[in-house]
Backbone and ligand atoms as CSV (ligand in chain L), in Angstrom:
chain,resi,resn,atom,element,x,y,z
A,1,UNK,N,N,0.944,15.881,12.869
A,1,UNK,CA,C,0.394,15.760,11.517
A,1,UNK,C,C,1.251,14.803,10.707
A,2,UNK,N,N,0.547,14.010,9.501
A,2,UNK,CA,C,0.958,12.956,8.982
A,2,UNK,C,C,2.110,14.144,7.936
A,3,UNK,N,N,3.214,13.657,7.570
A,3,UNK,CA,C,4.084,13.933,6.379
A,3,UNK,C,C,3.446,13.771,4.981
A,4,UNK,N,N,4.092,14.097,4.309
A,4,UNK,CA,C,3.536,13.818,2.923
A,4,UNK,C,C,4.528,13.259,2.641
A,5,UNK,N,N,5.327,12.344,2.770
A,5,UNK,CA,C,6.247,11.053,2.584
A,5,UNK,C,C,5.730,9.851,2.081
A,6,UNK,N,N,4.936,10.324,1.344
A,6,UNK,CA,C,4.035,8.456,0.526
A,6,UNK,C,C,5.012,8.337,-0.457
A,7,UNK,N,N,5.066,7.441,-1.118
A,7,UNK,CA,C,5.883,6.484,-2.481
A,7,UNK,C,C,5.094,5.354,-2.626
A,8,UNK,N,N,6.147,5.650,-4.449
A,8,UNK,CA,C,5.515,4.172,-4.568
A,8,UNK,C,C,6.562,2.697,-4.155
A,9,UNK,N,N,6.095,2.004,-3.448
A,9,UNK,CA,C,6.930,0.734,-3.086
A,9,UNK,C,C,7.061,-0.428,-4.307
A,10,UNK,N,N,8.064,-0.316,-4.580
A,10,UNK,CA,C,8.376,-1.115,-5.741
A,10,UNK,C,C,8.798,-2.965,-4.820
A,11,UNK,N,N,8.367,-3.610,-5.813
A,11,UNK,CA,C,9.312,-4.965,-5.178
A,11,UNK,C,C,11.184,-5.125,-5.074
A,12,UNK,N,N,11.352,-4.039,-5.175
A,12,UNK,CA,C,13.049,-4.545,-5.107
A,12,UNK,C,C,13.334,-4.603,-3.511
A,13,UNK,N,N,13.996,-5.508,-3.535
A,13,UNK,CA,C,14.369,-5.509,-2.012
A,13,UNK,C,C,15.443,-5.505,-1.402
A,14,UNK,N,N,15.367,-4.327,-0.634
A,14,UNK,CA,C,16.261,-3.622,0.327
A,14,UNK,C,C,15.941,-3.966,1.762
A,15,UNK,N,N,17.174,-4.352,2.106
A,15,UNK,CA,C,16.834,-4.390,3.796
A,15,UNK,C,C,15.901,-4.228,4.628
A,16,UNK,N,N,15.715,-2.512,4.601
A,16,UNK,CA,C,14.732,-2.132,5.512
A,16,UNK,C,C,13.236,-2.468,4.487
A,17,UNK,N,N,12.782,-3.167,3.734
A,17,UNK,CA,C,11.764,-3.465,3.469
A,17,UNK,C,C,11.731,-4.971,3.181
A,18,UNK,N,N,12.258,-5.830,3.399
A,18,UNK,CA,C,12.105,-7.160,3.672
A,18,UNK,C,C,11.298,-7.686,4.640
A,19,UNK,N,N,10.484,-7.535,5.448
A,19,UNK,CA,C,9.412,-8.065,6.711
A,19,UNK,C,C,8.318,-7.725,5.464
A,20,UNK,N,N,8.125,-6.678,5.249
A,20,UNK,CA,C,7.257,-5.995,3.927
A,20,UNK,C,C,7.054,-7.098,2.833
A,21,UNK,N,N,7.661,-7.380,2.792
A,21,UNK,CA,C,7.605,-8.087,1.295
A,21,UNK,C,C,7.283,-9.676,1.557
A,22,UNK,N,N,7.714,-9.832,2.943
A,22,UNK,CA,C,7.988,-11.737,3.366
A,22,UNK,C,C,6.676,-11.754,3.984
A,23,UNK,N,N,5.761,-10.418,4.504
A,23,UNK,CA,C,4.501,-10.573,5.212
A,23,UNK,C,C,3.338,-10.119,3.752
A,24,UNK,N,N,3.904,-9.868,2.691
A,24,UNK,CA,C,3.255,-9.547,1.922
A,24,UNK,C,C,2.930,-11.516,0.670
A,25,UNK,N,N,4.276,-11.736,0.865
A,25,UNK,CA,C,4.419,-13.574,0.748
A,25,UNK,C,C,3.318,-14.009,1.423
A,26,UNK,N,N,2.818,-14.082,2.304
A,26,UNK,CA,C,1.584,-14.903,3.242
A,26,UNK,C,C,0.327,-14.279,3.327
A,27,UNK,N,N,0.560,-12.760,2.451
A,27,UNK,CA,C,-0.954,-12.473,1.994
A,27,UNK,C,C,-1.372,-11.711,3.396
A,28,UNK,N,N,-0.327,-10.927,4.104
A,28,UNK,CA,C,-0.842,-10.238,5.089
A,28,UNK,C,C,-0.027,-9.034,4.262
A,29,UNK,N,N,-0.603,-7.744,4.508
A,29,UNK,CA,C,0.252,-6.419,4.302
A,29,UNK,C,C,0.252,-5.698,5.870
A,30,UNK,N,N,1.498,-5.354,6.201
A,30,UNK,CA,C,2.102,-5.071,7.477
A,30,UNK,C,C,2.201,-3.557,6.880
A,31,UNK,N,N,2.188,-2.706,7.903
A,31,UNK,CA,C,2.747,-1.440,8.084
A,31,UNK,C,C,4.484,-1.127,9.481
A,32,UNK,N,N,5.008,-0.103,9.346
A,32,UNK,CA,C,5.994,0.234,9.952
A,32,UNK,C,C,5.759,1.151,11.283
A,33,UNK,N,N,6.048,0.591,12.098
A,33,UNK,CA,C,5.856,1.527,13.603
A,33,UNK,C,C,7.045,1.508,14.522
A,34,UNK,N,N,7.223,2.848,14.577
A,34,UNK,CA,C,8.091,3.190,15.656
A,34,UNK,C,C,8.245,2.247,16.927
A,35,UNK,N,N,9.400,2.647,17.095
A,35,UNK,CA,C,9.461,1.378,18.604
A,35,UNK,C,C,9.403,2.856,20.045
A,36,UNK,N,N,9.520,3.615,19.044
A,36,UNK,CA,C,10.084,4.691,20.462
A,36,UNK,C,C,9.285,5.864,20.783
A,37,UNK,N,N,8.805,6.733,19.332
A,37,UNK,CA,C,7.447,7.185,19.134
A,37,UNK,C,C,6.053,6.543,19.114
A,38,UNK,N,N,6.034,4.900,18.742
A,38,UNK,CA,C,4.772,4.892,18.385
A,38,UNK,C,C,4.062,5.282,17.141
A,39,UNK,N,N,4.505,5.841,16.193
A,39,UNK,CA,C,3.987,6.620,14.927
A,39,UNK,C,C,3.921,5.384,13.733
A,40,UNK,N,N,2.996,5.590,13.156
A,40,UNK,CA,C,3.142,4.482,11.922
A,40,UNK,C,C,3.691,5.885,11.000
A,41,UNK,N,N,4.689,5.061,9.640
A,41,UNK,CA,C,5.029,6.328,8.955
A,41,UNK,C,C,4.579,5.015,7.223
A,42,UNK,N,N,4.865,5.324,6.358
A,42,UNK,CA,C,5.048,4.976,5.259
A,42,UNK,C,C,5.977,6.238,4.046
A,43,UNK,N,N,6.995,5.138,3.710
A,43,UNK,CA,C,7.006,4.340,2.999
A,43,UNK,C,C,7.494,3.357,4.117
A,44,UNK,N,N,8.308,2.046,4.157
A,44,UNK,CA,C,8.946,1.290,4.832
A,44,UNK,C,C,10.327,2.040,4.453
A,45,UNK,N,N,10.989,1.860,5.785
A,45,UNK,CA,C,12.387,2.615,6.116
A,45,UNK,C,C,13.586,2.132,7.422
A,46,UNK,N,N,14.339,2.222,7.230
A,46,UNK,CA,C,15.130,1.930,8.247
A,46,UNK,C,C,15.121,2.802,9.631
A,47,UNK,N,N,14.358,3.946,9.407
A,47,UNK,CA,C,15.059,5.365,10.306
A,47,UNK,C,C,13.423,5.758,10.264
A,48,UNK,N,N,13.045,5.910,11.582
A,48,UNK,CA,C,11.637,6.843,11.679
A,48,UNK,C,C,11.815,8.147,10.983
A,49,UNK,N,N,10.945,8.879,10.352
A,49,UNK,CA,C,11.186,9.650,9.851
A,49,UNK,C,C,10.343,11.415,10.664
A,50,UNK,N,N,10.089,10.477,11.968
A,50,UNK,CA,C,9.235,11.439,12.598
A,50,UNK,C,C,10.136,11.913,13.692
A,51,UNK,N,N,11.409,10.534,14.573
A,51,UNK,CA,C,11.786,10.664,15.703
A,51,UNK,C,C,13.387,9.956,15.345
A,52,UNK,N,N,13.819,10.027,14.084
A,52,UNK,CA,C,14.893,9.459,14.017
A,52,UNK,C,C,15.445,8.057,14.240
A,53,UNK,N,N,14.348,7.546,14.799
A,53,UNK,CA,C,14.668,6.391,15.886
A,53,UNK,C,C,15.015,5.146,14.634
A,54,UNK,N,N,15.900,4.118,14.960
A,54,UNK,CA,C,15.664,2.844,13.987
A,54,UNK,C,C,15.374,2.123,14.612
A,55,UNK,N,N,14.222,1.942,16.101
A,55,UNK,CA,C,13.938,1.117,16.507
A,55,UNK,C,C,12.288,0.895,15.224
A,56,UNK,N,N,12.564,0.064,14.439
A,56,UNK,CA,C,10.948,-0.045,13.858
A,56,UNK,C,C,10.637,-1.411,13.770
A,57,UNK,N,N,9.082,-1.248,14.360
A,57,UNK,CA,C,8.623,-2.746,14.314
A,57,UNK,C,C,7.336,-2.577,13.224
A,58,UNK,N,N,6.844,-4.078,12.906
A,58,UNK,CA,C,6.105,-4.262,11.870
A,58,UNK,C,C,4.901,-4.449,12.654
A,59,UNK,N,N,3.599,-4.180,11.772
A,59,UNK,CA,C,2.259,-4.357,12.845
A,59,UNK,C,C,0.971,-4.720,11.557
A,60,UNK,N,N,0.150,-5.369,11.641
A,60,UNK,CA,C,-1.018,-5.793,10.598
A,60,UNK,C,C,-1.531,-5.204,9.865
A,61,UNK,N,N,-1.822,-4.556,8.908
A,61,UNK,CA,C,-3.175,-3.992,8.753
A,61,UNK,C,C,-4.295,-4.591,8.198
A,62,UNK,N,N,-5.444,-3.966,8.704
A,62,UNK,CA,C,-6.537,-4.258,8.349
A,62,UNK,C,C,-6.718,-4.605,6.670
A,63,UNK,N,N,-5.890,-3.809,6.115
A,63,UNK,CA,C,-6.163,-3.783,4.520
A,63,UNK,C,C,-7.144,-3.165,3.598
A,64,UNK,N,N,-8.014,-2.200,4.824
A,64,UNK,CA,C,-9.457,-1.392,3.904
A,64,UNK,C,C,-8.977,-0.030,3.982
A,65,UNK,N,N,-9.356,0.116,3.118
A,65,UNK,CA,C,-9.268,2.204,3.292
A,65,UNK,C,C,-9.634,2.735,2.129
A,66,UNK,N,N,-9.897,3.756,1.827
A,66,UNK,CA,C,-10.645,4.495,0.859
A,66,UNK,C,C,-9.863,5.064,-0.257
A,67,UNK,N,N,-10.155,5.286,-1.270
A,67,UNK,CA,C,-9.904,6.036,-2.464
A,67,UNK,C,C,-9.438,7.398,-2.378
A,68,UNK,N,N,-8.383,7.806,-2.200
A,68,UNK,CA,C,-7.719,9.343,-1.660
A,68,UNK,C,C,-7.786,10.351,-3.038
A,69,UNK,N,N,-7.063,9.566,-3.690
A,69,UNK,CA,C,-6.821,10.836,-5.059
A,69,UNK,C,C,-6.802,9.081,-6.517
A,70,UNK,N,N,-7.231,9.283,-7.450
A,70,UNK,CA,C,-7.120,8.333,-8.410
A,70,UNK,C,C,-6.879,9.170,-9.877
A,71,UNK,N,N,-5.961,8.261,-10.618
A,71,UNK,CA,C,-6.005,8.479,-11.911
A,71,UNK,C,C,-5.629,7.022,-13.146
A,72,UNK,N,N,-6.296,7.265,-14.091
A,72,UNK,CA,C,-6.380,5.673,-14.664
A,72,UNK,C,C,-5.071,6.332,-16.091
A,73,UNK,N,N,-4.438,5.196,-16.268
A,73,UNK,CA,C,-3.263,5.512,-17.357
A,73,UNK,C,C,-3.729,4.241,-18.235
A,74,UNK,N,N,-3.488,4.767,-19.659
A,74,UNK,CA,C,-4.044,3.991,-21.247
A,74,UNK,C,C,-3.349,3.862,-22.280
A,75,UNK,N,N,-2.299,2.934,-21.996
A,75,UNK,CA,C,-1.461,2.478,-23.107
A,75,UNK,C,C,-1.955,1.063,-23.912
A,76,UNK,N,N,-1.815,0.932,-24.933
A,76,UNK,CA,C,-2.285,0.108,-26.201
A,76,UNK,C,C,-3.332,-0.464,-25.397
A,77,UNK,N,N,-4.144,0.478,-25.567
A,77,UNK,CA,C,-5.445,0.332,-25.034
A,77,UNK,C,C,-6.053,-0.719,-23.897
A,78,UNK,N,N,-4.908,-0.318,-22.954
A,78,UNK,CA,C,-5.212,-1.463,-21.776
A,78,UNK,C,C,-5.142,-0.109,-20.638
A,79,UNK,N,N,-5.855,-0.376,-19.810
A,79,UNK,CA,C,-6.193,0.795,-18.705
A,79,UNK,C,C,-5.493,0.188,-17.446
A,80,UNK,N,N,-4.936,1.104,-16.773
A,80,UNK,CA,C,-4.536,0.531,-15.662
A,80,UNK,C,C,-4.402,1.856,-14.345
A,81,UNK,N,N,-5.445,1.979,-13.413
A,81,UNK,CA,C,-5.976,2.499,-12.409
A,81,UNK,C,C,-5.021,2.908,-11.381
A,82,UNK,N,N,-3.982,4.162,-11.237
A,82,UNK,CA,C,-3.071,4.095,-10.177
A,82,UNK,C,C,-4.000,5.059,-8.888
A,83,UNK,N,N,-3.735,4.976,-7.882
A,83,UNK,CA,C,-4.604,5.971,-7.185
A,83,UNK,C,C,-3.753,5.641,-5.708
A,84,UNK,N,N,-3.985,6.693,-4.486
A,84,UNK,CA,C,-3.363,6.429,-3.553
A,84,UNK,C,C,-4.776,6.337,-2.858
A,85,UNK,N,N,-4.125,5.383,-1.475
A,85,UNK,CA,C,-5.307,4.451,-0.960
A,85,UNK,C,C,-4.969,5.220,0.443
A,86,UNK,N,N,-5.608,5.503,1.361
A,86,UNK,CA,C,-6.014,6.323,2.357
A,86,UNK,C,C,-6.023,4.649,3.375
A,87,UNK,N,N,-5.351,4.418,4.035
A,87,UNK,CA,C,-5.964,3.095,4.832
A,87,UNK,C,C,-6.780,3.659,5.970
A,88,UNK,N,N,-7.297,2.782,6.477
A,88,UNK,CA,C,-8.115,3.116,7.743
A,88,UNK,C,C,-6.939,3.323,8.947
A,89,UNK,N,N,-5.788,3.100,8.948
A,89,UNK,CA,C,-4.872,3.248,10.190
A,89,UNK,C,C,-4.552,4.304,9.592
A,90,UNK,N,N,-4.444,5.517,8.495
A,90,UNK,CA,C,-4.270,6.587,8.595
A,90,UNK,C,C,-3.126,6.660,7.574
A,91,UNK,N,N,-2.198,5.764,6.841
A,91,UNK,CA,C,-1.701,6.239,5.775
A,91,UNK,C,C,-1.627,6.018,4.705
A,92,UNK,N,N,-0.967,6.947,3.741
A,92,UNK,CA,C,-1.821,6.827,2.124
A,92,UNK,C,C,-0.675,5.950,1.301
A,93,UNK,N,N,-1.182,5.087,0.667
A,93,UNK,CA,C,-0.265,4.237,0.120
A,93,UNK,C,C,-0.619,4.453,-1.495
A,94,UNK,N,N,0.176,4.771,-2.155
A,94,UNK,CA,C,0.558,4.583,-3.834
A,94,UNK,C,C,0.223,3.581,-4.375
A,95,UNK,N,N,-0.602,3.244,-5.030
A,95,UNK,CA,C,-0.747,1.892,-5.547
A,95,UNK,C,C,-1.184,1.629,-6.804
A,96,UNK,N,N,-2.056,0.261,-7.217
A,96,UNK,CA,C,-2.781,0.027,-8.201
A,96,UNK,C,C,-4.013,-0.682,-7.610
A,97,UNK,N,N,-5.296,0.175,-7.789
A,97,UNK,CA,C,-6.695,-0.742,-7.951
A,97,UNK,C,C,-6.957,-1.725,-9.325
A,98,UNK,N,N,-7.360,-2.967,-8.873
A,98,UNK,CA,C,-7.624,-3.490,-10.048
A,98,UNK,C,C,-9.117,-3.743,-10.096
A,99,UNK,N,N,-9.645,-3.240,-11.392
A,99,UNK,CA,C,-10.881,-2.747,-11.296
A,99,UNK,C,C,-11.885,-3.390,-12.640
A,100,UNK,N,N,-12.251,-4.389,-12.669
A,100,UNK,CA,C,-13.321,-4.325,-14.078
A,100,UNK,C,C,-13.084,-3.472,-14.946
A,101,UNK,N,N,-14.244,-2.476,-14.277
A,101,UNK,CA,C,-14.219,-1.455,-15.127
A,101,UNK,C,C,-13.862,-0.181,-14.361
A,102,UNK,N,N,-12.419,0.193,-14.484
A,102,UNK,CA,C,-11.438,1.299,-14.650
A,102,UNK,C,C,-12.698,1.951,-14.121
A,103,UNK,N,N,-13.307,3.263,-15.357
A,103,UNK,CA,C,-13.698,4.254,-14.836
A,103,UNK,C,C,-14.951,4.666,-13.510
A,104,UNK,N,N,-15.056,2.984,-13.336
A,104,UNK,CA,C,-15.886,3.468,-11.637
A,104,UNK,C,C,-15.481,3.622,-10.501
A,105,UNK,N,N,-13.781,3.568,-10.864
A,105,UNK,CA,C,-13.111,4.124,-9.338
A,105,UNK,C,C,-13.370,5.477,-9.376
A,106,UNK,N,N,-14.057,5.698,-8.202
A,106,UNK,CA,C,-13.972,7.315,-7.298
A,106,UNK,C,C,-13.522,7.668,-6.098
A,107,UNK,N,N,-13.092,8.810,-6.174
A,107,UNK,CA,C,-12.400,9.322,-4.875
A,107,UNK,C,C,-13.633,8.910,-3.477
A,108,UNK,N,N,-12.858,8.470,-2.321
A,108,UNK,CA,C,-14.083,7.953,-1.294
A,108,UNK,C,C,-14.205,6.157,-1.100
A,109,UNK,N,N,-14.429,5.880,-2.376
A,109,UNK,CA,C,-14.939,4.671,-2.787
A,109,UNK,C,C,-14.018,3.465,-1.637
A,110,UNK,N,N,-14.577,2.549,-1.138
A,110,UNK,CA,C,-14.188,1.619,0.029
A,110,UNK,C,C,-13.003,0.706,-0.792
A,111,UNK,N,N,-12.149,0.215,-0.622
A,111,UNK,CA,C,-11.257,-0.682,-1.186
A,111,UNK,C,C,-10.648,-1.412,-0.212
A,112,UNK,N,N,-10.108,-2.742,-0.962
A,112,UNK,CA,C,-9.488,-3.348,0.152
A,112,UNK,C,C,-7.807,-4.285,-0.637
A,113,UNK,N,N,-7.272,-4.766,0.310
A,113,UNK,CA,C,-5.609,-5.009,-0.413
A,113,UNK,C,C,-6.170,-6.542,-1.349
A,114,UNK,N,N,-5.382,-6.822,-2.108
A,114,UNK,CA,C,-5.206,-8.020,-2.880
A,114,UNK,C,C,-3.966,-8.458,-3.135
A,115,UNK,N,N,-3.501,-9.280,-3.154
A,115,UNK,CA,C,-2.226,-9.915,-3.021
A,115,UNK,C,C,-1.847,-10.714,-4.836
A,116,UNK,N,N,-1.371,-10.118,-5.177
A,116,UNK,CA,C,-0.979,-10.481,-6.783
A,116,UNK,C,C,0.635,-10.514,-6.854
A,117,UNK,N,N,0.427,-12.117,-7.824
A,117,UNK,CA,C,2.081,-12.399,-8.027
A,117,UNK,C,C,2.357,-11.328,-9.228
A,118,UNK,N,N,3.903,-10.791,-8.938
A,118,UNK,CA,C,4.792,-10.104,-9.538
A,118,UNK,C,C,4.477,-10.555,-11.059
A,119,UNK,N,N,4.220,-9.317,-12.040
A,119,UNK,CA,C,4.393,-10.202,-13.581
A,119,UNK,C,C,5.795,-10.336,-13.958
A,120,UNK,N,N,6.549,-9.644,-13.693
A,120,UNK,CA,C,7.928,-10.286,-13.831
A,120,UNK,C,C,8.458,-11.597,-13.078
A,121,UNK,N,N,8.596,-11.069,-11.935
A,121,UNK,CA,C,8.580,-12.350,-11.109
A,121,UNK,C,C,7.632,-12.940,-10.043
A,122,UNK,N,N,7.422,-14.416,-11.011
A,122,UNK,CA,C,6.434,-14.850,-10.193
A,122,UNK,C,C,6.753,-15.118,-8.947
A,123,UNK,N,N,7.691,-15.513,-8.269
A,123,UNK,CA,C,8.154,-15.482,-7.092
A,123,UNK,C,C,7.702,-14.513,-5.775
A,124,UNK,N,N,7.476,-13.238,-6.189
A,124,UNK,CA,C,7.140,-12.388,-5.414
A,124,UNK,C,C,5.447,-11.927,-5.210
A,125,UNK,N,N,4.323,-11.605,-4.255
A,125,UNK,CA,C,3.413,-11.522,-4.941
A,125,UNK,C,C,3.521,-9.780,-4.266
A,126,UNK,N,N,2.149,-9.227,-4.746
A,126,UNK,CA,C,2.576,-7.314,-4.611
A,126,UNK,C,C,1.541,-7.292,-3.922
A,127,UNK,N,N,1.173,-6.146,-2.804
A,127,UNK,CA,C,-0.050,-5.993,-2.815
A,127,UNK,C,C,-1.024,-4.707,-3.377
A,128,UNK,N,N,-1.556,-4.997,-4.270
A,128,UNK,CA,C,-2.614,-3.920,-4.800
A,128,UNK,C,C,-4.074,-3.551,-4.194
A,129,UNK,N,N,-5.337,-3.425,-4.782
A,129,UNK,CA,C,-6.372,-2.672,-3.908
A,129,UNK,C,C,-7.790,-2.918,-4.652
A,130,UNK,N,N,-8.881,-3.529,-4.448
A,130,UNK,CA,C,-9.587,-3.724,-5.322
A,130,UNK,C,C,-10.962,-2.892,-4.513
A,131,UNK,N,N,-12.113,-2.930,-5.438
A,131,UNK,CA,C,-12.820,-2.192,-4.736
A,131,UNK,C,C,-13.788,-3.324,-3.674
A,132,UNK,N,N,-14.413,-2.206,-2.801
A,132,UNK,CA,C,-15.131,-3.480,-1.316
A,132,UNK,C,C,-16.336,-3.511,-1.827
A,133,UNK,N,N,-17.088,-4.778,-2.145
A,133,UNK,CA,C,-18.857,-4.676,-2.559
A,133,UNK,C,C,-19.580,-4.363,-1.624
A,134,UNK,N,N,-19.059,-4.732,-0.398
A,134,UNK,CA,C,-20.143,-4.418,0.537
A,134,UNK,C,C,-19.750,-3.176,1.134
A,135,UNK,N,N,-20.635,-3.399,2.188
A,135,UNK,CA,C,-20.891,-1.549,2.407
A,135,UNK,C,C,-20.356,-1.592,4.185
A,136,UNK,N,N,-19.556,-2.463,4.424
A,136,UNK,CA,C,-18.933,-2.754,5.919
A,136,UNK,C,C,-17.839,-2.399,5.824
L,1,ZN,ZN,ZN,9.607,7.649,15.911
């Protein structure tokens, strides 16, 4: 069974999340897999958190997965959609949907990654989650 070990991944960068961030640069989002179990885990880490192991390698993802749990936050009246994203390889990532209109994210709902530069620093870009129009 999956852990309940989700976070949110901030851009600061630490060691064991640098492949993360340099595959997130080229607009791919990578996940973390065991070299010895096999297990994908999240967050990104130095140390499997299933088998101890620090053999971890990086692997693609698809970038689609569904709407797990959502909630939208409303400061000076700007909305901004946090919700954790369920990927189709099976783990739930913390994030931000960016959405038109906020209140038509629902739990279920298809989404897919988007690659947005850092507003602090443009240098870095993040990846967030927008919703999928089509129905594939
Ligand atoms: Zn392992």
């Amino acid at each position: 069974m999956m852990r309940n070990t989700d976070t949110f991944v901030t851009a600061t960068a630490v060691p064991e999340t640098t492949p993360f961030w340099q595959a997130a640069q080229r607009d791919r989002l990578v996940l973390p897999r065991c070299g010895d179990c096999g297990r994908l885990h999240w967050y990104p880490r130095g140390i499997c958190p299933y088998c101890l192991s620090t053999s971890i390698a990086w692997q693609d993802s698809a970038g689609r997965g569904c709407v797990y749990s959502v909630t939208i936050f409303q400061r000076d009246g700007e909305k901004t959609v946090i919700a954790y994203v369920e990927l189709d390889e099976g783990l739930r990532l913390l994030t931000k949907i960016l959405a038109h209109n906020p209140a038509s994210i629902a739990i279920g709902q298809r989404v897919e990654v988007v690659f947005v530069p850092d507003t602090d620093d443009q240098q870095q870009k993040i990846p967030f989650f927008r919703p999928v129009l089509d129905k594939t």
